[in-house]
Kinemage of the C-alpha trace (Angstrom):
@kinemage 1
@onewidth
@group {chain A} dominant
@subgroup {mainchain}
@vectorlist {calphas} color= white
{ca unk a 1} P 30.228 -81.554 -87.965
{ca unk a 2} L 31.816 -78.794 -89.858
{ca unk a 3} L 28.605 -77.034 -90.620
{ca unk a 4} L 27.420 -77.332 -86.770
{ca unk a 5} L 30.802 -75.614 -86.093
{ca unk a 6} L 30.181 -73.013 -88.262
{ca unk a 7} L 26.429 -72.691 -87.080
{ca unk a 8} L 27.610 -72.585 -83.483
{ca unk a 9} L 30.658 -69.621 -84.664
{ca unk a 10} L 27.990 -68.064 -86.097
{ca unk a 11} L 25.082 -68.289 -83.080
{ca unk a 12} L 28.607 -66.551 -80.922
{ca unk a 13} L 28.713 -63.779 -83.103
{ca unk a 14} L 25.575 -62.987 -83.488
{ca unk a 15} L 25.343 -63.485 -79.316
{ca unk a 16} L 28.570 -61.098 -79.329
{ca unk a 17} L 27.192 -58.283 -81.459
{ca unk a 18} L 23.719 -58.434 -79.426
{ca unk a 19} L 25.695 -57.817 -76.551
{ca unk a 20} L 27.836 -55.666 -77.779
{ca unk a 21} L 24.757 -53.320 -79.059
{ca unk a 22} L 23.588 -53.620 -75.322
{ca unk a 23} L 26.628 -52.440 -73.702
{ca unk a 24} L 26.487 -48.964 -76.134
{ca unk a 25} L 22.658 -48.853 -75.433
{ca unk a 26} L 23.581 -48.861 -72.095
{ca unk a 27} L 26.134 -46.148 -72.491
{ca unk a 28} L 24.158 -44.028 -74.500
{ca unk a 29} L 21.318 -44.167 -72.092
{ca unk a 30} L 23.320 -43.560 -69.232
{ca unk a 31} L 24.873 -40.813 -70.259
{ca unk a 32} L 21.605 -39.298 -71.705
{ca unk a 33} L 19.929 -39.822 -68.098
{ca unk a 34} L 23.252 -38.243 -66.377
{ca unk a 35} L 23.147 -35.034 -68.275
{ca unk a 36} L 18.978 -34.668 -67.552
{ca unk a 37} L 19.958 -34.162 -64.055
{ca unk a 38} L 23.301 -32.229 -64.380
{ca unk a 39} L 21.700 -29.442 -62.467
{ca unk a 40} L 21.592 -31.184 -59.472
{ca unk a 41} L 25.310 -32.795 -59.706
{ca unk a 42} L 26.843 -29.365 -60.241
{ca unk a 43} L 24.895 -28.061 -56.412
{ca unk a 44} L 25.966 -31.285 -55.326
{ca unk a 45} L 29.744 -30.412 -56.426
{ca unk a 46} L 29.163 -26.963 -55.001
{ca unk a 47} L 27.550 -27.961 -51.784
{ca unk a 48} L 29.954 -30.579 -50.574
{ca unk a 49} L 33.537 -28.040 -50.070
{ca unk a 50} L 31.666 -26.817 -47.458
{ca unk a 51} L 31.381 -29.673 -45.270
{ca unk a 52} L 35.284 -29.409 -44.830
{ca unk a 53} L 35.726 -25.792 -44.172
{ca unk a 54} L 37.581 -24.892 -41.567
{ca unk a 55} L 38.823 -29.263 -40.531
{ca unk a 56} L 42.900 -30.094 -40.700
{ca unk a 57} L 44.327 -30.307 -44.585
{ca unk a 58} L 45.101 -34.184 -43.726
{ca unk a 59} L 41.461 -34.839 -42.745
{ca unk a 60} L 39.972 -33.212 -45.809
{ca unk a 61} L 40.032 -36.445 -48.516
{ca unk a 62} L 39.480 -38.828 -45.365
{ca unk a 63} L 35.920 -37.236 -44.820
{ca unk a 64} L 35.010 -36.639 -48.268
{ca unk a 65} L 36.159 -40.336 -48.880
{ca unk a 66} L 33.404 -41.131 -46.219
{ca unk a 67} L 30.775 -38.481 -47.410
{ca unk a 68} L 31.436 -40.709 -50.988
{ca unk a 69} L 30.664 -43.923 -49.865
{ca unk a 70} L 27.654 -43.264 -47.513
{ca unk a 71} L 26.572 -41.656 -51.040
{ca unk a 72} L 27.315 -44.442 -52.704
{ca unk a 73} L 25.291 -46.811 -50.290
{ca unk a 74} L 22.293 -44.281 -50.737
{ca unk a 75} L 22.036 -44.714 -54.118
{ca unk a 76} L 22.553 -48.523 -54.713
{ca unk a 77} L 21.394 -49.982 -51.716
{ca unk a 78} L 18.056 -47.568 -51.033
{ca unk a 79} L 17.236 -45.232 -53.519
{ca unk a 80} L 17.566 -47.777 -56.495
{ca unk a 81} L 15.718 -50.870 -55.498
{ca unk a 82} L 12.968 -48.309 -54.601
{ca unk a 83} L 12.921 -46.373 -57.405
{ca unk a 84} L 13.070 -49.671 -59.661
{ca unk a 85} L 10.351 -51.105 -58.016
{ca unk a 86} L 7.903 -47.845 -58.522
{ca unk a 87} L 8.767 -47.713 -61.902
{ca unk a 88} L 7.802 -51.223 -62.235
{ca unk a 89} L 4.745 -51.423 -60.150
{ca unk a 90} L 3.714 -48.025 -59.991
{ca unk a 91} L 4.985 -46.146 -62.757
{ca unk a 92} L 1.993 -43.215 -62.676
{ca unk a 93} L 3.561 -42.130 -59.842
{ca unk a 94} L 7.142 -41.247 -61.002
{ca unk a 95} L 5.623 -37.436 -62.889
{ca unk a 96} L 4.078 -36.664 -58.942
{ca unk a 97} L 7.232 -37.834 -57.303
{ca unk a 98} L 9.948 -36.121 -59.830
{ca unk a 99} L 7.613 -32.604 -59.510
{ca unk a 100} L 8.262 -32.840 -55.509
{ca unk a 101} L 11.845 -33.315 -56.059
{ca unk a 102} L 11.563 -30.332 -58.432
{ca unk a 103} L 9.824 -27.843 -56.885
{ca unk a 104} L 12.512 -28.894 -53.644
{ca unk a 105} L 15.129 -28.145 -56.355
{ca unk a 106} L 13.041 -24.600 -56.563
{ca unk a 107} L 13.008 -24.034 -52.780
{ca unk a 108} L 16.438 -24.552 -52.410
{ca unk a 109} L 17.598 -22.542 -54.907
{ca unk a 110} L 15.033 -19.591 -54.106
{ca unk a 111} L 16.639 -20.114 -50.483
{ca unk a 112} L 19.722 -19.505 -51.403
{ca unk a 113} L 18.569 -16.196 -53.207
{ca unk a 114} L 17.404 -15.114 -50.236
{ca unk a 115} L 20.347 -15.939 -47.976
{ca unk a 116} L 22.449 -13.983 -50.421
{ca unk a 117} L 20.301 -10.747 -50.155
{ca unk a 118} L 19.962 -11.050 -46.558
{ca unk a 119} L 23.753 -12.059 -45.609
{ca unk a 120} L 23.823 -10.536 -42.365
{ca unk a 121} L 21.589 -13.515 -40.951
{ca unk a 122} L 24.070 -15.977 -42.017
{ca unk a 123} L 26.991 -13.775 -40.954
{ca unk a 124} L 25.740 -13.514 -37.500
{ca unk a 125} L 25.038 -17.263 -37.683
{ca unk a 126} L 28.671 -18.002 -38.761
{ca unk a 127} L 29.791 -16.195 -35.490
{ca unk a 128} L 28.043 -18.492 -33.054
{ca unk a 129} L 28.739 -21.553 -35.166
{ca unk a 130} L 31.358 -24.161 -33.621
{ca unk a 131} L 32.633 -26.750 -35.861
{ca unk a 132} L 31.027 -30.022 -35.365
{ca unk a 133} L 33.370 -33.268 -34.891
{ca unk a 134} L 34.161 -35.690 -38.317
{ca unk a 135} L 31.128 -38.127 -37.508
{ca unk a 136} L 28.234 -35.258 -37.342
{ca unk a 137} L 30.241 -33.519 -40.050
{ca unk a 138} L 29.522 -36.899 -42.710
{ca unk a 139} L 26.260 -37.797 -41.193
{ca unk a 140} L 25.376 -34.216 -42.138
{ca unk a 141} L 26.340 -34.733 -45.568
{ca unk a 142} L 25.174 -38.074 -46.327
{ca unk a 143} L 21.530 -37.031 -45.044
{ca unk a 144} L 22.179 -33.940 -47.632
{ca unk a 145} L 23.416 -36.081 -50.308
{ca unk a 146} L 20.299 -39.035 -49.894
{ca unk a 147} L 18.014 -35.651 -51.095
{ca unk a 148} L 19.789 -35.048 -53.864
{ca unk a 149} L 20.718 -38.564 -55.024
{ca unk a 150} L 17.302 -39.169 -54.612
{ca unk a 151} L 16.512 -36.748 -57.283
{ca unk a 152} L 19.142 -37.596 -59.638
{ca unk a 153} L 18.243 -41.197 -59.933
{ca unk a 154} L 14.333 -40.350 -60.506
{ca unk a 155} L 15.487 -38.138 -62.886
{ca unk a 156} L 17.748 -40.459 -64.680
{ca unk a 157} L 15.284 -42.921 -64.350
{ca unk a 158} L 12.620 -40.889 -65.873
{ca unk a 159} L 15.096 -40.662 -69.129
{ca unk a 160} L 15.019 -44.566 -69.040
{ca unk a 161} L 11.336 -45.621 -67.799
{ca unk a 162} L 10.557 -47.462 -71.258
{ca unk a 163} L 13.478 -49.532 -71.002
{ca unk a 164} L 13.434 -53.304 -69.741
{ca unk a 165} L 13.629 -53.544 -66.520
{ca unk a 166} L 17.327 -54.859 -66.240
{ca unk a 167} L 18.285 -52.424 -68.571
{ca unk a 168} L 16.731 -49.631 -66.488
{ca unk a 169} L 18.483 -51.678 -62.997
{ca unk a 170} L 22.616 -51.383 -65.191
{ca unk a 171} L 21.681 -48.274 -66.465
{ca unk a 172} L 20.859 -46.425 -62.750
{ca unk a 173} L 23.519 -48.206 -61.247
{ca unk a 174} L 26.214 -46.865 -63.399
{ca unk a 175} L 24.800 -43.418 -63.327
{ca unk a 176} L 24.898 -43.878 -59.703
{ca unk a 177} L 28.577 -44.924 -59.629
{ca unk a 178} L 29.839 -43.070 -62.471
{ca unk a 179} L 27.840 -39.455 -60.901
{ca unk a 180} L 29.161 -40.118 -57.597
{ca unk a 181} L 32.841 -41.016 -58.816
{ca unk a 182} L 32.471 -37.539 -60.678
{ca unk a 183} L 31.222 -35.324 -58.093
{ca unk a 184} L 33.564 -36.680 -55.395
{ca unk a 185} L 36.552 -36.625 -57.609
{ca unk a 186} L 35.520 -33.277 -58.639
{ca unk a 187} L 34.978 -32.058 -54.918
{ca unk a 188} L 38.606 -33.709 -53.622
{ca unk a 189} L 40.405 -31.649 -56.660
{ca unk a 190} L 38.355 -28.518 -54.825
{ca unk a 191} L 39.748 -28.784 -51.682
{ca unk a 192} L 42.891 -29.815 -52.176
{ca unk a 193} L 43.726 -27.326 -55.275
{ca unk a 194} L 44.565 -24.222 -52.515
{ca unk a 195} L 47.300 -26.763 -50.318
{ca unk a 196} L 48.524 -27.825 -54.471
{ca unk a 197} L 49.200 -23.851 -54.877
{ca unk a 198} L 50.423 -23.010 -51.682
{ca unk a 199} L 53.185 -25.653 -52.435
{ca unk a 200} L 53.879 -24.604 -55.894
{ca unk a 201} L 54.182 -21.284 -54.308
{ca unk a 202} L 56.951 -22.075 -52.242
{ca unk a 203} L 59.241 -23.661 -55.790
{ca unk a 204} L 62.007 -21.575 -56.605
{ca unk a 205} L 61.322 -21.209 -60.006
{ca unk a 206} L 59.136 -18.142 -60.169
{ca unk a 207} L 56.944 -19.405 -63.048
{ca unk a 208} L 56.002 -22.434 -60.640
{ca unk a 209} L 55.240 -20.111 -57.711
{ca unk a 210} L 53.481 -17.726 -59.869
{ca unk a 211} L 50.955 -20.086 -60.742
{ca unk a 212} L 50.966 -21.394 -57.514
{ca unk a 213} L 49.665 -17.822 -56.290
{ca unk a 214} L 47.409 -18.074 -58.900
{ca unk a 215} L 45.842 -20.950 -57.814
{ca unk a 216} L 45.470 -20.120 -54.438
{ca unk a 217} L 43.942 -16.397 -55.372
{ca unk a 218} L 41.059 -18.560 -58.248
{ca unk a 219} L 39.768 -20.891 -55.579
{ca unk a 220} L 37.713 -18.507 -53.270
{ca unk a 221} L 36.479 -17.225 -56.947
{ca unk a 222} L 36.069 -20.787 -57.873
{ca unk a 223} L 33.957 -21.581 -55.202
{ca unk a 224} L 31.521 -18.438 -55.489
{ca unk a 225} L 31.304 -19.210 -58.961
{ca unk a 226} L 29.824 -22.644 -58.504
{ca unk a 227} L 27.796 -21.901 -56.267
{ca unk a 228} L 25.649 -19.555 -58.468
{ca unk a 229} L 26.141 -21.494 -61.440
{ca unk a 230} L 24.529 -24.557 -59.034
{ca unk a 231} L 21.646 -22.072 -57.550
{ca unk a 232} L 21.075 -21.387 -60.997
{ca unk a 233} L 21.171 -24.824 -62.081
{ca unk a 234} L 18.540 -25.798 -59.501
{ca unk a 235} L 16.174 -22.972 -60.190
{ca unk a 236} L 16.265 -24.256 -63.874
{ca unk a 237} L 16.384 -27.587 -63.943
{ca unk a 238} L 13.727 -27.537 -60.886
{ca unk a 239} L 11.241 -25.158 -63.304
{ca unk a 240} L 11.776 -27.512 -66.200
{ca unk a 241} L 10.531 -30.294 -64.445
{ca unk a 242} L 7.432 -28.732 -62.980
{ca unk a 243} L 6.681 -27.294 -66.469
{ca unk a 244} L 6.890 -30.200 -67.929
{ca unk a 245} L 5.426 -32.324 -65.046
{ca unk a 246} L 2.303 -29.857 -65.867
{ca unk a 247} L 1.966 -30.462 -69.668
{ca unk a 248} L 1.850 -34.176 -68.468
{ca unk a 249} L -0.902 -33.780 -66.159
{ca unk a 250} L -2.849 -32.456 -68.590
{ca unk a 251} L -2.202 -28.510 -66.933
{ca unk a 252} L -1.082 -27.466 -70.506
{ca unk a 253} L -1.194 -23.793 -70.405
{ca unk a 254} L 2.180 -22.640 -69.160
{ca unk a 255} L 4.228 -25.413 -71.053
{ca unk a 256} L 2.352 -24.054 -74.224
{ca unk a 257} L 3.482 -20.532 -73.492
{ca unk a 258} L 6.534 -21.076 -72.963
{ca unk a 259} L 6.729 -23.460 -76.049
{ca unk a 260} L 5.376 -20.534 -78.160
{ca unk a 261} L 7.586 -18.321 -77.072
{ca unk a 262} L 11.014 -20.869 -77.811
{ca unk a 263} L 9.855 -21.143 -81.278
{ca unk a 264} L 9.176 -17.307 -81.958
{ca unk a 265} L 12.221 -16.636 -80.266
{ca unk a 266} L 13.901 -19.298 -82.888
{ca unk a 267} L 12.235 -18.182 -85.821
{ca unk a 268} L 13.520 -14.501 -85.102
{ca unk a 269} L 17.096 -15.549 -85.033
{ca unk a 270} L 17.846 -17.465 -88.028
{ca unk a 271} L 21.158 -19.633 -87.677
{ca unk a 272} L 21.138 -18.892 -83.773
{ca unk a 273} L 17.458 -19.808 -83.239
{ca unk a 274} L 17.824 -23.291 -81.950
{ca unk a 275} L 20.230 -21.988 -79.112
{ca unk a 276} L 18.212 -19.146 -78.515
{ca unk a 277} L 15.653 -20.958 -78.550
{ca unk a 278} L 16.770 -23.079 -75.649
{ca unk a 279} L 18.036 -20.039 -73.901
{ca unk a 280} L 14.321 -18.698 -73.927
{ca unk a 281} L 13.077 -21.697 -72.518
{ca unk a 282} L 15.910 -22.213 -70.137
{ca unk a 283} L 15.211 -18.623 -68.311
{ca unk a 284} L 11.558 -19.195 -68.651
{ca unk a 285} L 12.095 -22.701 -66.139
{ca unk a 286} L 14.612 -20.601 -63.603
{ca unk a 287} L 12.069 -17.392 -63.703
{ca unk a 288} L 9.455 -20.064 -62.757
{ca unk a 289} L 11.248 -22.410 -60.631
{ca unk a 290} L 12.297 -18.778 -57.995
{ca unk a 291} L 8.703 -17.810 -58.271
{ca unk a 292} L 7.571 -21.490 -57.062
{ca unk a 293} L 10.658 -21.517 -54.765
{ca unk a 294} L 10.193 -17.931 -53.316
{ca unk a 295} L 6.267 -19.344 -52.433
{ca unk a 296} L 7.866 -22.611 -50.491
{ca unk a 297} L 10.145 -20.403 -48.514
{ca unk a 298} L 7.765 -18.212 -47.744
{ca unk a 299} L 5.685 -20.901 -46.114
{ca unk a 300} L 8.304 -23.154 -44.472
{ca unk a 301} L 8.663 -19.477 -42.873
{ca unk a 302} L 5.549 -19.565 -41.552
{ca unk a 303} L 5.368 -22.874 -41.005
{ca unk a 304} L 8.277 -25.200 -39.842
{ca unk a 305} L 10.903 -22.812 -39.446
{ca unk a 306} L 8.965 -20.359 -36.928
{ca unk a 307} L 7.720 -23.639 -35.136
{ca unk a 308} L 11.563 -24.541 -35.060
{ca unk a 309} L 12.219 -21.390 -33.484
{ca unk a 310} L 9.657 -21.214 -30.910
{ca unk a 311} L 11.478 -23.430 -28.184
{ca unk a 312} L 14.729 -21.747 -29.100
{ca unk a 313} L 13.532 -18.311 -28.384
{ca unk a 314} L 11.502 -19.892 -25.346
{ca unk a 315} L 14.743 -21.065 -24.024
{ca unk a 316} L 16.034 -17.812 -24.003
{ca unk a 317} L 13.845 -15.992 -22.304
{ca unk a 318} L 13.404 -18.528 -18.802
């Protein structure tokens, strides 16, 4: 009796450490597949301030709380029994799939390029704008947010594709909570940081207000700054992809540049080559993710957006 206790005690820990192991696999892989798509979480933390320009301070959190859970429902209750499913069924397809979501990353990065060089159009555009009511406002948002989810979970789950497929179902879903818990967190500090220094401002003790003031002069410089470190972001992360995607499909020639380059660049540097290194092949994914964005935006030019403007312009004249 004594021994089958001690068999059974036994058989628990082993059960224990097993699972134990499985919860830091788990971990380990999650965080690995939420830093592969970083790029895309920092334009999603960059893109979503927006939404609540110019709406009353006490309706800020409110809508972002919405824009968070309509994320939320993207990714668990859409994007993640799909994306499960193709990796299980039809896992050739996920290098196609994540090089569409790439070269988008490209287009809307190259866009923004070109928006900043030509900011007249969206100045004049700004003028005629009128700001839509709460429910467009979050529908907006979550339709924005269901592209780039999208991407981050068939990123993540290309980090995680040779894992069981449980694994790969606990894994995705806490990169999907924990990502959207992070951006929206991230995004509600944002927007409420200026109302935080305007009331610090108003203390009496002049270190508090100064630092107040301080706050409220950083966030307009805050935002600006994340929103080219996320165009930059996207241009990079979507070139890696498509360079990579490439070398997959057998299209090996600019993936072996590039790889020649990283390691002459690394071999010239000595203690610094490995960062260099990365630095070479980082610029060599954003120089090729504007060129393959500057081509898409050239022909949704030509394409969609003219036909889009057509009726408008038709409109005006009758």
């Amino acid at each position: 009796m004594a021994g089958g206790l001690v068999a059974l005690f036994d058989d628990v820990a082993v059960l224990a450490r097993t699972a134990a192991a499985s919860v830091d696999d788990i971990g380990l892989a999650a965080g690995r597949a939420s830093a592969k798509a970083a790029g895309v979480v920092v334009d999603d933390a960059a893109v979503t301030p927006q939404y609540v320009r110019g709406l009353a301070a006490e309706r800020e959190l409110p809508i972002i709380r919405r824009i968070a859970k309509g994320s939320l429902r993207n990714k668990l209750l859409i994007i993640l029994p799909a994306v499960l499913l193709l990796s299980q069924f039809l896992p050739f397809l996920l290098t196609p799939i994540l090089m569409l979501g790439g070269a988008y990353l490209c287009y809307e990065g190259a866009e923004k390029v070109w928006h900043k060089l030509r900011p007249h159009h969206d100045a004049h555009a700004a003028g005629e704008e009128t700001l839509p009511d709460e429910d467009t406002v979050v529908s907006g948002a979550v339709r924005t947010d269901f592209i780039l989810s999208a991407e981050i979970m068939v990123i993540s789950l290309n980090e995680v594709v040779d894992e069981p497929f449980f694994s790969r179902a606990v894994i995705l879903a806490v990169v999907a909570l924990g990502i959207t818990v992070l951006v929206y967190g991230v995004v509600g500090l944002i927007v409420k940081m200026d109302d935080l220094g305007l009331r610090l401002a108003e203390r009496p003790r002049k270190g508090v207000a100064r630092i107040g003031r301080g706050l409220v002069k950083a966030m307009p410089r805050l935002l600006a700054a994340l929103t080219v470190v996320g165009t930059a972001a996207m241009l990079w992360v979507g070139g890696h992809i498509l360079l990579v995607g490439t070398d997959e499909l057998g299209l090996t020639v600019l993936y072996d540049v590039v790889h020649h380059l990283e390691e002459a660049a690394a071999a010239a540097t000595g203690a610094l080559g490995s960062v260099v290194g990365w630095l070479v092949n980082t610029l060599a994914s954003a120089i090729l993710g504007l060129i393959v964005g500057a081509l898409v935006v050239v022909v949704m030019s030509l394409t969609f957006h003219r036909r889009k403007a057509e009726p408008a312009s038709g409109a005006t004249t009758h």
